[in-house]
N, CA and C atoms as a LAMMPS dump frame, in Angstrom:
ITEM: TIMESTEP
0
ITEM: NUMBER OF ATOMS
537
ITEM: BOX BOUNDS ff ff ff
-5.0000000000000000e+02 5.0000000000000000e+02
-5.0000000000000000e+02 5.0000000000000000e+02
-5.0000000000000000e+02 5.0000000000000000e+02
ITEM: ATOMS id mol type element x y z
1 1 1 N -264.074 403.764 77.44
2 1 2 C -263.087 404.501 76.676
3 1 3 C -263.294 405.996 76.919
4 2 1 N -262.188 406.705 77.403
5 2 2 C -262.361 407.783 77.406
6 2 3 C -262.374 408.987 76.325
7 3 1 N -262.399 410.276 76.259
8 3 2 C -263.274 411.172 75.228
9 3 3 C -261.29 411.979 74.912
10 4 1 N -260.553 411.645 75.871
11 4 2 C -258.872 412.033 75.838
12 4 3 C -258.744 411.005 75.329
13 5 1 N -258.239 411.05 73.754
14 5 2 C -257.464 409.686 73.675
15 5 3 C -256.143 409.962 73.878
16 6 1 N -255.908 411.064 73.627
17 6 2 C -254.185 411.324 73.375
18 6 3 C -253.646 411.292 72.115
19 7 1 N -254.552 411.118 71.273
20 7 2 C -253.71 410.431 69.532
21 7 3 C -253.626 411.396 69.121
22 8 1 N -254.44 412.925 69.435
23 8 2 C -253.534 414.303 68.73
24 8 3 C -252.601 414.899 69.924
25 9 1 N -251.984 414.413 70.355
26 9 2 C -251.021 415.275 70.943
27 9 3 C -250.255 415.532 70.118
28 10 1 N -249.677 415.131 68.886
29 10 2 C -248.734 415.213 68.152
30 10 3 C -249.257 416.38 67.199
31 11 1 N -250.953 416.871 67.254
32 11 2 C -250.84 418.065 66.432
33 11 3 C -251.889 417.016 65.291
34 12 1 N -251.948 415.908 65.034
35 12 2 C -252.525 415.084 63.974
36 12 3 C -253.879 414.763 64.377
37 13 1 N -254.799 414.393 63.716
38 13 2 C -255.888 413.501 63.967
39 13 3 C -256.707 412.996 63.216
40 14 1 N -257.627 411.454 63.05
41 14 2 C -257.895 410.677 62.511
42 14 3 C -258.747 410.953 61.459
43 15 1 N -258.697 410.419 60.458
44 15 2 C -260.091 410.705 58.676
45 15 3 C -260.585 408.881 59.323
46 16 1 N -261.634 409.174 58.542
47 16 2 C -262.068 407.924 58.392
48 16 3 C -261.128 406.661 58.39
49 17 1 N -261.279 404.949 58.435
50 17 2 C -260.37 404.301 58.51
51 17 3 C -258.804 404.802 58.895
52 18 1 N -258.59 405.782 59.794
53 18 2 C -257.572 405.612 60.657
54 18 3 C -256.289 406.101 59.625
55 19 1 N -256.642 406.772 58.46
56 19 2 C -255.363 407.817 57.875
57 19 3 C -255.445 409.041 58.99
58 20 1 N -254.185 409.558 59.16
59 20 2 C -254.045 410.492 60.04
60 20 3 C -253.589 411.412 58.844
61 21 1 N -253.982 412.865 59.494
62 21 2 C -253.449 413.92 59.12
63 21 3 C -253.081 415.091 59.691
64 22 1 N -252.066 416.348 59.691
65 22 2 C -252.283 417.284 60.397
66 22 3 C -253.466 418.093 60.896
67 23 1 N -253.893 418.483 62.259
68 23 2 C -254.937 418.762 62.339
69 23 3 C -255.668 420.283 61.455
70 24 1 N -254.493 420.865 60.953
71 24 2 C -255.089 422.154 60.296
72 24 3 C -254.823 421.17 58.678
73 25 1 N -254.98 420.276 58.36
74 25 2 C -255.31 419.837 57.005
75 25 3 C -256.789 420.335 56.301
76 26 1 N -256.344 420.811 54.818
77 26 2 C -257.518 420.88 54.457
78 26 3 C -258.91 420.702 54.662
79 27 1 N -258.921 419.139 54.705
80 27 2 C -259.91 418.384 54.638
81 27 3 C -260.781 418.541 56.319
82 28 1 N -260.067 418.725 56.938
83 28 2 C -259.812 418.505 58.309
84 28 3 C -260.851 420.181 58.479
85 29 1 N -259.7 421.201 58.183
86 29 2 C -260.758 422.602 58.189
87 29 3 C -261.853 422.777 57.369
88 30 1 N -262.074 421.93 56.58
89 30 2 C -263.459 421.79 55.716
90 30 3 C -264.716 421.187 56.654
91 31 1 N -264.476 419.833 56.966
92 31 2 C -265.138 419.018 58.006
93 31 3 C -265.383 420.009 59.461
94 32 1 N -264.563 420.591 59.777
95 32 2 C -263.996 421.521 61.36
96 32 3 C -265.053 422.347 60.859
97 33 1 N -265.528 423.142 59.986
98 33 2 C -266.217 423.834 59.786
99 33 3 C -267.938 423.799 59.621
100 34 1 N -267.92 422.713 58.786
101 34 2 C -269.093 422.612 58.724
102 34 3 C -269.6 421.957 60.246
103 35 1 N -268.846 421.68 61.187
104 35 2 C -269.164 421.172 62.276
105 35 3 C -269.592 422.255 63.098
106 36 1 N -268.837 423.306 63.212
107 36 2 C -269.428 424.693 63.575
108 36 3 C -270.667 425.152 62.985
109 37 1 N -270.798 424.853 61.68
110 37 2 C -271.993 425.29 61.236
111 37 3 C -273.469 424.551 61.579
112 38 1 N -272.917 423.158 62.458
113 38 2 C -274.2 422.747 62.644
114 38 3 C -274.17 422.908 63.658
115 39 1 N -273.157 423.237 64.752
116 39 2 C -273.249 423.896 66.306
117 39 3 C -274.138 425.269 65.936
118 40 1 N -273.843 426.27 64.828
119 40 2 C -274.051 427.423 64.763
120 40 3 C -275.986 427.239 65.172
121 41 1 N -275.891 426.627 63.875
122 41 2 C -277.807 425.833 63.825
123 41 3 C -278.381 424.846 64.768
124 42 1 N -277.486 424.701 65.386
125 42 2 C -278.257 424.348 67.175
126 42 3 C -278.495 425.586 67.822
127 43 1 N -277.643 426.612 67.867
128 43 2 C -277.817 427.655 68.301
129 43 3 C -279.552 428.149 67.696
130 44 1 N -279.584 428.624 66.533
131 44 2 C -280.62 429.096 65.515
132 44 3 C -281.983 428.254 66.022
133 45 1 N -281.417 427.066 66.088
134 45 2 C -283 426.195 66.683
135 45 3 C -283.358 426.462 67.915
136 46 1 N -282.543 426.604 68.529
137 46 2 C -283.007 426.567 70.281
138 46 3 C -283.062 427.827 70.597
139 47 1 N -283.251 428.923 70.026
140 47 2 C -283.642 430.515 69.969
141 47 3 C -284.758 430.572 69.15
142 48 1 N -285.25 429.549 68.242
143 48 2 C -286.335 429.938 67.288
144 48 3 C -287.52 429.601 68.498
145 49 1 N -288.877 430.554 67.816
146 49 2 C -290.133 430.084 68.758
147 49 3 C -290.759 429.758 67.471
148 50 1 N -290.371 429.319 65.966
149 50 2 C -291.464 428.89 64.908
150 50 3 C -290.968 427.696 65.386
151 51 1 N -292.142 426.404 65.342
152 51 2 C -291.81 424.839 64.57
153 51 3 C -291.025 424.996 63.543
154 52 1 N -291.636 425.927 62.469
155 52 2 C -291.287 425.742 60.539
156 52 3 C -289.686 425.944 60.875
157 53 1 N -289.039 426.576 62.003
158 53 2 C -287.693 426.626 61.823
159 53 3 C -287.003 425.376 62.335
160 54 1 N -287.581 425.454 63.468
161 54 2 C -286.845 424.243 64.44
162 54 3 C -286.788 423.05 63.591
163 55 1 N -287.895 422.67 63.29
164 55 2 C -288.123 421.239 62.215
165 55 3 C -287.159 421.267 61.098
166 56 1 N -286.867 422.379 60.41
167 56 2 C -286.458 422.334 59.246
168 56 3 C -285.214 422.339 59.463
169 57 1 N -284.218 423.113 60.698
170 57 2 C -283.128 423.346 61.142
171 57 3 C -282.852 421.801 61.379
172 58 1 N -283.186 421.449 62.296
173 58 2 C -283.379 419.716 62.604
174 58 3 C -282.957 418.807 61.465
175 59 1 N -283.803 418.952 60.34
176 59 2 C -283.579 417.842 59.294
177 59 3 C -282.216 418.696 58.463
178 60 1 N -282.115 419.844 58.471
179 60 2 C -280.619 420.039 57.748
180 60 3 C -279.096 419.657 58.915
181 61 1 N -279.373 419.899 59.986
182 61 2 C -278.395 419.714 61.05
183 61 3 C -278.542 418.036 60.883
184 62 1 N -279.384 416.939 60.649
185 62 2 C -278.97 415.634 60.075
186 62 3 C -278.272 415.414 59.007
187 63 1 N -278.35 416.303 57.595
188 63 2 C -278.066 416.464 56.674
189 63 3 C -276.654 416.445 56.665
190 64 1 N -276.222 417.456 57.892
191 64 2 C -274.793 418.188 57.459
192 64 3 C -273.949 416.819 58.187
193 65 1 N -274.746 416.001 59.059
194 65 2 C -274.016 414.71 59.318
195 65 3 C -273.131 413.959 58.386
196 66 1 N -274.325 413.623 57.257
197 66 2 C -273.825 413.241 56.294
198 66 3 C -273.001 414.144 55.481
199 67 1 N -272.8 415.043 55.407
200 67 2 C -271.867 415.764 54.803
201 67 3 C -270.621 416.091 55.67
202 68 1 N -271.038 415.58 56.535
203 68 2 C -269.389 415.915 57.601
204 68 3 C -268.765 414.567 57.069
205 69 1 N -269.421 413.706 57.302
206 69 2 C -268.997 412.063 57.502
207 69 3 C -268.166 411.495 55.787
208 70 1 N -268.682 412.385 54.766
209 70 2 C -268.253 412.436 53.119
210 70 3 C -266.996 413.234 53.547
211 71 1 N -266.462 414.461 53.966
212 71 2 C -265.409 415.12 54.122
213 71 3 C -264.147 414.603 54.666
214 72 1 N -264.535 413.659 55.763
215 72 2 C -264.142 413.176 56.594
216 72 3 C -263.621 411.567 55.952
217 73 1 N -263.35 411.772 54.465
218 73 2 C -263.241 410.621 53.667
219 73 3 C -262.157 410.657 52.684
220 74 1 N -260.918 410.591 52.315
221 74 2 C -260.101 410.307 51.319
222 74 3 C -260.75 410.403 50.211
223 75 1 N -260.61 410.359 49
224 75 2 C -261.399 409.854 47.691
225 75 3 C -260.755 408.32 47.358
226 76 1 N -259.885 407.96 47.918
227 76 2 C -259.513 406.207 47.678
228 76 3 C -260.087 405.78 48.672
229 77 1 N -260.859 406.231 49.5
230 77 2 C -261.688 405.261 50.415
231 77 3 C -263.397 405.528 50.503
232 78 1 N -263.447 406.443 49.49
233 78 2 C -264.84 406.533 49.151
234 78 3 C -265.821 405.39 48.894
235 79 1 N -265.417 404.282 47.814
236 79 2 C -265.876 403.193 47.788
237 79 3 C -266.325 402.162 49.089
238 80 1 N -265.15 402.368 49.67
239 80 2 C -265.124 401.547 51.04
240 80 3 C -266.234 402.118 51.953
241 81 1 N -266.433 403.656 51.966
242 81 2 C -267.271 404.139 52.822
243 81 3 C -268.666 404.08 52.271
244 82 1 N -268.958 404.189 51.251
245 82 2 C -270.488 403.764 50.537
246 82 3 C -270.8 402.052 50.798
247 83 1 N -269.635 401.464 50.257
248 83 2 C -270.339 399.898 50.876
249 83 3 C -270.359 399.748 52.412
250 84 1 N -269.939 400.381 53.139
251 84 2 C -269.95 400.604 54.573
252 84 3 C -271.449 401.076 54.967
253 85 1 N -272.497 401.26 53.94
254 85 2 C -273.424 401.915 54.579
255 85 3 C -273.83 403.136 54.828
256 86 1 N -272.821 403.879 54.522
257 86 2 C -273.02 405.75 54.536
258 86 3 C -273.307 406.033 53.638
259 87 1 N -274.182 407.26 53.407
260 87 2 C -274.47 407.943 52.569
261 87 3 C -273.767 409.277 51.914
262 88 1 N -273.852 409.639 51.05
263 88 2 C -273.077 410.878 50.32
264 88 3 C -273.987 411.713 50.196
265 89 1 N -273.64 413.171 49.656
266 89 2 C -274.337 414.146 49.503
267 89 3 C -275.031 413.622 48.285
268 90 1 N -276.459 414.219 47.967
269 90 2 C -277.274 413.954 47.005
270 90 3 C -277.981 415.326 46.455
271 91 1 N -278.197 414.958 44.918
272 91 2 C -279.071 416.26 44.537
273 91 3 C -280.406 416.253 45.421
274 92 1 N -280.356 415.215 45.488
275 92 2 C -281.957 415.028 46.84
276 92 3 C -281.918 416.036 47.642
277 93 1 N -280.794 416.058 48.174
278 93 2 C -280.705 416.811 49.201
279 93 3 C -280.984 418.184 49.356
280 94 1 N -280.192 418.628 47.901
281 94 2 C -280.406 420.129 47.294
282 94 3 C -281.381 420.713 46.945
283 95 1 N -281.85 419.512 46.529
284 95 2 C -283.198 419.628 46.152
285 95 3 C -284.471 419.945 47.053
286 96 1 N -284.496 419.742 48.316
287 96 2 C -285.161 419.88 49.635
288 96 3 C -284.834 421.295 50.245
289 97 1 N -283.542 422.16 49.743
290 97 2 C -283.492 423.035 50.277
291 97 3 C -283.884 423.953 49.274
292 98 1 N -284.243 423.584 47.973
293 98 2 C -284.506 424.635 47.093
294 98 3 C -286.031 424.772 47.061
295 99 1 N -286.282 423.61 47.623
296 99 2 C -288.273 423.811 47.816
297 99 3 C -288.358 424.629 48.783
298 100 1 N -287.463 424.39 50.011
299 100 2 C -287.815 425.563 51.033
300 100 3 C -287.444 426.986 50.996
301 101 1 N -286.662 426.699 49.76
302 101 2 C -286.365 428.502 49.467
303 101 3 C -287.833 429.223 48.941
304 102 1 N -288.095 427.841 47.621
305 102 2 C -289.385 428.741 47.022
306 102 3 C -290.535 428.674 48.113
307 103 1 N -290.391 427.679 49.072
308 103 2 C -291.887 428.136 50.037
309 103 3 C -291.892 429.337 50.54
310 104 1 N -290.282 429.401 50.994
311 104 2 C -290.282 431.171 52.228
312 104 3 C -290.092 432.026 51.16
313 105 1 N -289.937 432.603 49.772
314 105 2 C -290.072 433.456 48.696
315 105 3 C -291.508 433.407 48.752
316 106 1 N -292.236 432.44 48.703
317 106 2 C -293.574 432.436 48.079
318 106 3 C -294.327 433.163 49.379
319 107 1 N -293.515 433.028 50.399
320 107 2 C -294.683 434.352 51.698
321 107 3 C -294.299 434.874 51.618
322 108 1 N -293.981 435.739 50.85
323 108 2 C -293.558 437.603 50.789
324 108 3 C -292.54 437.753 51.608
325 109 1 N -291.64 437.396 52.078
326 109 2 C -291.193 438.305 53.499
327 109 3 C -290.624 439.492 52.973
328 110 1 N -290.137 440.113 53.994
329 110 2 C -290.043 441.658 53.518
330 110 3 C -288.791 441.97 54.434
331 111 1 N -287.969 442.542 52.999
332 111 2 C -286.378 443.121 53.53
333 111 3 C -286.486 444.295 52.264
334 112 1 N -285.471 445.661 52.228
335 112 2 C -285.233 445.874 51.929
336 112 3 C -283.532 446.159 51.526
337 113 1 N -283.322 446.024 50.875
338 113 2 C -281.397 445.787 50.502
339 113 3 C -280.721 444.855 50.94
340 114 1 N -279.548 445.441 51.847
341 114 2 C -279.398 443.934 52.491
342 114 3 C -279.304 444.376 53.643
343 115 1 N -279.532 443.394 54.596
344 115 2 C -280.442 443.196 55.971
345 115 3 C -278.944 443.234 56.769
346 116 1 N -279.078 444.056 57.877
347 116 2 C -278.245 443.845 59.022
348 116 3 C -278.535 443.287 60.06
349 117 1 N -277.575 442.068 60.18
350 117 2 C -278.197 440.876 61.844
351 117 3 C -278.281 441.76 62.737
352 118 1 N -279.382 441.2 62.886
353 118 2 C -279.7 441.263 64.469
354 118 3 C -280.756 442.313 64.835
355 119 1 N -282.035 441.971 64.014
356 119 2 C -283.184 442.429 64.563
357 119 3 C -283.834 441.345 65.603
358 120 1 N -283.052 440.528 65.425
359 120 2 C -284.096 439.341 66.525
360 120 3 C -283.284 438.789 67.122
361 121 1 N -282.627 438.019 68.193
362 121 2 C -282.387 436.625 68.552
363 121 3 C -282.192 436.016 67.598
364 122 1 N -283.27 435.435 66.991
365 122 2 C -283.262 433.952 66.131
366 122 3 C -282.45 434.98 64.878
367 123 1 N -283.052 435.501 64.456
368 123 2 C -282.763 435.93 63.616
369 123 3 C -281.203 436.466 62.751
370 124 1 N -280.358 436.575 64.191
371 124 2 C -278.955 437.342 64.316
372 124 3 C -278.896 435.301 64.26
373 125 1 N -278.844 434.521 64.93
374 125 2 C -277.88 433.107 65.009
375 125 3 C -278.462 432.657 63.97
376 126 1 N -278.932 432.714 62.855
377 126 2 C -279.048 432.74 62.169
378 126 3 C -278.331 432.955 60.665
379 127 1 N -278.182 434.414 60.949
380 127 2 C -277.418 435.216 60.07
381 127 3 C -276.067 434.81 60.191
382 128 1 N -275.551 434.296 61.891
383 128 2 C -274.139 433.968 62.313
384 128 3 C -274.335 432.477 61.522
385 129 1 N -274.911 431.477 61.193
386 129 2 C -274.813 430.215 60.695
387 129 3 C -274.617 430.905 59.26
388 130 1 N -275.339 431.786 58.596
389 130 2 C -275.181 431.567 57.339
390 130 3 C -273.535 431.639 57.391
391 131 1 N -273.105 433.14 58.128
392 131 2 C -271.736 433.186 57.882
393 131 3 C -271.011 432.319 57.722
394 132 1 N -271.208 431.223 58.775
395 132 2 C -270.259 430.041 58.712
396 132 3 C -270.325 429.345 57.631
397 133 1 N -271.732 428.804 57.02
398 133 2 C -272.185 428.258 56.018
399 133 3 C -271.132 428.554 54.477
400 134 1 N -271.14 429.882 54.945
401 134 2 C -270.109 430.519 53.75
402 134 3 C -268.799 430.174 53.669
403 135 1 N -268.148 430.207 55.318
404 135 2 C -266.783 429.881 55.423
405 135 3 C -266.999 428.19 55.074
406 136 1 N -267.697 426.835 55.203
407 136 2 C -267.344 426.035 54.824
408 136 3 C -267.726 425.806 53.168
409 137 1 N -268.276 426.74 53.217
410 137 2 C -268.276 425.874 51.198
411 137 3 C -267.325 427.051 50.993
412 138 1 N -266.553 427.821 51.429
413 138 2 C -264.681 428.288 50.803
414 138 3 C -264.102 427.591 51.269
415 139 1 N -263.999 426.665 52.438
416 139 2 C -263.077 425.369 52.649
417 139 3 C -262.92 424.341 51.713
418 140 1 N -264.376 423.901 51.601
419 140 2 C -264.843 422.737 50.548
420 140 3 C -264.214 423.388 49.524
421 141 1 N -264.592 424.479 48.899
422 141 2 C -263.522 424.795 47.615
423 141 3 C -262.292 424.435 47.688
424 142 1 N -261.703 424.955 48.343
425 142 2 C -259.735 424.679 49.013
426 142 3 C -260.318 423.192 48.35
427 143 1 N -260.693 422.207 49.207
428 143 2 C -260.582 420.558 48.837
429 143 3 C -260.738 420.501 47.212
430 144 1 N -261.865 420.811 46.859
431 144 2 C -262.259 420.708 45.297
432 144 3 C -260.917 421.543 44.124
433 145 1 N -260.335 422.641 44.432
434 145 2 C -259.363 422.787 43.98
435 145 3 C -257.824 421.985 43.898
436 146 1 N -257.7 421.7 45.029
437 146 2 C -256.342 420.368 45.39
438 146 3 C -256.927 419.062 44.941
439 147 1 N -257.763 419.072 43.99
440 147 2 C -258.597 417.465 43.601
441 147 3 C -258.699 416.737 44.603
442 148 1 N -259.051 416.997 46.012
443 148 2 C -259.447 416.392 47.453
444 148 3 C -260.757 416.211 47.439
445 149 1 N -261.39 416.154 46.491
446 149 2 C -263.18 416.443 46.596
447 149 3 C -263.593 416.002 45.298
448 150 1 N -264.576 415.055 45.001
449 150 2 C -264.627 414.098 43.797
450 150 3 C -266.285 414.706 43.976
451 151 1 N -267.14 414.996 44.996
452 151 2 C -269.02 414.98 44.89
453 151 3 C -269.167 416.734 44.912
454 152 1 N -269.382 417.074 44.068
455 152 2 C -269.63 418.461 43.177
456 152 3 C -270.771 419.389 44.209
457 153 1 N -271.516 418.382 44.212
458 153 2 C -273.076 418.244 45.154
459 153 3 C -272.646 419.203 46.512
460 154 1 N -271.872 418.608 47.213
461 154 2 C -271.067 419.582 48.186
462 154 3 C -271.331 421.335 48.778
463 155 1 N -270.465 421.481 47.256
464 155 2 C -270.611 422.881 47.673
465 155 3 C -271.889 423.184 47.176
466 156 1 N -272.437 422.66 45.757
467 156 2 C -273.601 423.082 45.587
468 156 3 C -275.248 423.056 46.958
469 157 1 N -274.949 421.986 47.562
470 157 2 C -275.662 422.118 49.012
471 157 3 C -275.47 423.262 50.313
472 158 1 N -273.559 423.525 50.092
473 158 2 C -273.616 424.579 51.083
474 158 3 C -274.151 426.088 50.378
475 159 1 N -273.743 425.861 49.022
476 159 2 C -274.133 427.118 48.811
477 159 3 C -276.256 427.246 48.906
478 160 1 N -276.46 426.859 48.554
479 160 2 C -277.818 426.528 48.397
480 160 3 C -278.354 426.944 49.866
481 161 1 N -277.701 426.081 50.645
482 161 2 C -277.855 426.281 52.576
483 161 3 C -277.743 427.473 53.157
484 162 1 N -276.374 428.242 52.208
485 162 2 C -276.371 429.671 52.631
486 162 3 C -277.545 430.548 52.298
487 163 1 N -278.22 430.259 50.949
488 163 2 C -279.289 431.242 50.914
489 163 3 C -280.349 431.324 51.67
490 164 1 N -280.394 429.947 52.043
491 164 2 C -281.708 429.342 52.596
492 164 3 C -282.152 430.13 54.42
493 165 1 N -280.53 429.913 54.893
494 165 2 C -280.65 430.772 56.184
495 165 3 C -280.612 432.208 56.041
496 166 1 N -280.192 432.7 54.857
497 166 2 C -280.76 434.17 54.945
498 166 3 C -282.222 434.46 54.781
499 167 1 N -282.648 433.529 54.319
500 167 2 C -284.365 434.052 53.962
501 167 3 C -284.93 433.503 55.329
502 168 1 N -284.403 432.392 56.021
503 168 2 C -285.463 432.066 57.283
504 168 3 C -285.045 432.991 58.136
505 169 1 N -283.661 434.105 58.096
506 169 2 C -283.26 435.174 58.739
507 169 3 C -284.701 436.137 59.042
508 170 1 N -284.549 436.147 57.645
509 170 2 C -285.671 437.373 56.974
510 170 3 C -287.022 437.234 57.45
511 171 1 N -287.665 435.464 57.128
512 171 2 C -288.659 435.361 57.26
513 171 3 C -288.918 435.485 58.751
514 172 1 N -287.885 435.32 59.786
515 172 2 C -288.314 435.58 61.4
516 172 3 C -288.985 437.009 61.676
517 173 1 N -288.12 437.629 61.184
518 173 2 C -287.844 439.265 61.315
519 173 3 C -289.42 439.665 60.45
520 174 1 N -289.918 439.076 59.398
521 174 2 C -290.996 439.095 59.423
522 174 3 C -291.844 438.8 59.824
523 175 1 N -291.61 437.708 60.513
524 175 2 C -293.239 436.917 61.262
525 175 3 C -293.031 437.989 62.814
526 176 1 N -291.462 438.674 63.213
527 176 2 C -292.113 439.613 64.449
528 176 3 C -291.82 440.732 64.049
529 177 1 N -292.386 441.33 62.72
530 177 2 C -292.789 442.283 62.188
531 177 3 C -291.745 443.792 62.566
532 178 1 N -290.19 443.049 62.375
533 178 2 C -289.209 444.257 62.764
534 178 3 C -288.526 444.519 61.237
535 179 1 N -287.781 445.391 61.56
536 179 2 C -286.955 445.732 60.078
537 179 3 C -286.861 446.916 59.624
């Protein structure tokens, strides 16, 4: 099977179980986004020289799987997609990024005000993921406002995600002692 199917030529393309929608649909630029944001954090990993980033980038770029794959869902077919075996966003989840906030708070790093990208490499694709990070939890809003979005958890993960890449911003720029 080839990677052309042809089924958006018409401008449409597939949600889960095969509802179609326009391709600039909500839901569609919510999902579209956070998909960039985990391209962004491939970027961020494969410029980092810490493990503590790469690893951690790694297990959130799995994360946002599952959070693409929830977007990428109707709310009348939510049911169908949980007994299917997928998973949804979880406070678990949030919860994993708020430990890694207090670990990188708890090493001092050092900024004063607010930080302009791009003292480093890692550090600037970085700062470019948070951006994105930002643009999809204002998408995810759009959904959660049009009652398109039933798991709360959502934005509370992207937002959470956004802080998280500003401090491993920070913490680079500290471990190569620029700023």
């Amino acid at each position: 099977m080839s990677i052309a199917t042809k089924t958006g030529d018409n401008g449409t393309t597939a949600l889960m179980y095969g509802r179609r929608v326009p391709k600039n649909h909500s839901r569609v630029e919510a999902y579209g986004t956070v998909d960039e944001l985990n391209a962004a954090l491939g970027l961020a990993r494969a410029t980092a020289e810490s493990d503590f980033v790469r690893d951690h980038l790694l297990a959130i770029q799995k994360d946002l799987v599952t959070l693409m794959g929830e977007l990428a869902v109707v709310n009348e077919d939510l049911e169908r997609y949980v007994k299917g075996g997928y998973s949804l966003v979880t406070p678990v989840m949030t919860a994993k990024l708020d430990a890694l906030v207090k670990e990188i708070e708890a090493q001092k790093i050092s900024f004063n005000g607010w930080a302009t990208p791009g003292a480093t490499q890692n550090s600037a694709a970085l700062d470019v993921a948070r951006t994105v990070c930002r643009r999809a939890e204002r998408r995810v809003c759009d959904l959660q406002t049009a009652g398109e979005m039933k798991n709360d958890e959502i934005i509370i993960f992207l937002n959470r995600l956004s802080d998280l890449l500003w401090l491993f911003a920070r913490w680079v720029e500290t471990q190569a002692a620029v700023r």
